[in-house]
C-alpha positions as CSV (number, residue, x, y, z in Angstrom):
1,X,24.4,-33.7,-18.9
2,X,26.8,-31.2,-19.4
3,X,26.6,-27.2,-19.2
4,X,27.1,-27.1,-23.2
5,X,24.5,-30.0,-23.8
6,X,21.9,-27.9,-21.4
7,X,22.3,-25.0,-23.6
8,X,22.2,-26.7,-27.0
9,X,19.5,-28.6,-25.7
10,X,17.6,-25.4,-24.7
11,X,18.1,-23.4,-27.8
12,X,16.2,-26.1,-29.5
13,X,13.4,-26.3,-27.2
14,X,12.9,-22.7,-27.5
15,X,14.0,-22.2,-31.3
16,X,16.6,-19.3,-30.3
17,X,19.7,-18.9,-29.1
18,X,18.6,-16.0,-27.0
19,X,20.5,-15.2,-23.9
20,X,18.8,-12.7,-21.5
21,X,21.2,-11.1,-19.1
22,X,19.8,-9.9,-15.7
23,X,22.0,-7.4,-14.5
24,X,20.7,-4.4,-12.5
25,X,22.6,-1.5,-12.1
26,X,20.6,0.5,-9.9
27,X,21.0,4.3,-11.8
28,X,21.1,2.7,-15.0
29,X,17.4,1.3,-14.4
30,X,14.3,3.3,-15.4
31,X,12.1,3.9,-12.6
32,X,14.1,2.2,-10.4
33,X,15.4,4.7,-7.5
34,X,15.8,2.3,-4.9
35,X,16.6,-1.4,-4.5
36,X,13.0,-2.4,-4.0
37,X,11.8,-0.5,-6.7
38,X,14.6,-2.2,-8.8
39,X,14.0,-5.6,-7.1
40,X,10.0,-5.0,-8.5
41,X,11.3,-3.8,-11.7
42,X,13.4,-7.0,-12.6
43,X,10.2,-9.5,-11.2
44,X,7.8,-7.7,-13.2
45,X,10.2,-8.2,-16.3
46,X,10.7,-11.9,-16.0
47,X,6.6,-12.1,-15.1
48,X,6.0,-10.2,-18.3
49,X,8.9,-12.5,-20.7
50,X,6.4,-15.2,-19.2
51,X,3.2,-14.0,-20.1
52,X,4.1,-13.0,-23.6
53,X,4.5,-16.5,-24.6
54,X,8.5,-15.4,-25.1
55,X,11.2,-17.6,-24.2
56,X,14.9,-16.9,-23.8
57,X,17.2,-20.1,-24.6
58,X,18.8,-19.1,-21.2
59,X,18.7,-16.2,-18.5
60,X,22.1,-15.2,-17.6
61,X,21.9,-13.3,-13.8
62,X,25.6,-12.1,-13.1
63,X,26.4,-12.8,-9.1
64,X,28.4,-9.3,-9.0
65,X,25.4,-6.8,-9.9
66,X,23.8,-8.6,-7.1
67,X,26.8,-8.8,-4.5
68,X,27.4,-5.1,-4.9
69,X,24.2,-4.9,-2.7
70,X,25.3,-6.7,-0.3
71,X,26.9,-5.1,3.5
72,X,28.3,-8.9,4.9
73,X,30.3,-7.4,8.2
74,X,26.5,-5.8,8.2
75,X,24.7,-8.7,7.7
76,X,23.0,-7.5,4.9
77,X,22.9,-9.7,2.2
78,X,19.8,-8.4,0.3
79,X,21.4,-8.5,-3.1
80,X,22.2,-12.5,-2.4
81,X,18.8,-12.8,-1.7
82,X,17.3,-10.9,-4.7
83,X,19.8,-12.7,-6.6
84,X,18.2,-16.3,-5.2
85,X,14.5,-15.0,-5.3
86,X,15.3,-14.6,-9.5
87,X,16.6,-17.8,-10.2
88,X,13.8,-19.7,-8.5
89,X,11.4,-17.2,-10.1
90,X,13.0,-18.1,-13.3
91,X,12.9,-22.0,-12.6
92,X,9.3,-21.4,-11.7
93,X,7.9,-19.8,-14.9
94,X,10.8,-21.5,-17.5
């Protein structure tokens, strides 16, 4: 199946075309001072999406809002990670 027959398919399972765009921008974020808090804020929101019973016909998590976390020559790569850690969250719960 392709991408397009994924998302058609989905937007009738959920009966929207609702596409919920996970993008953290670290100032921009209430309550969020620091990249744990913001990591917590952006779990908490897809655990709460769950729990309402609501459901988005796709999430879309853009790989640069989480790369801009990362240090590579560091080896820090904690935005990759939080980046990972969402999408199984989001295959767990949807």
């Amino acid at each position: 199946m392709n991408y397009i027959d994924k998302l058609k398919n989905s937007a009738l399972e959920s009966g929207n075309i609702v596409c919920m765009g996970l993008d953290p921008v670290l100032g921009a974020m209430s309550n969020a001072g620091s990249f744990d808090e913001m990591a917590s804020y952006l779990k908490k929101l897809i655990e709460s999406i769950s729990k309402s019973g609501l459901k988005p016909a796709a999430f879309k998590p853009n790989i640069g809002y989480y790369a801009v976390f990362d240090s590579p020559y560091e080896g820090n790569f904690q935005g990759s990670l939080l980046l990972r850690d969402i999408i199984l969250e989001l295959r767990d719960l949807f």
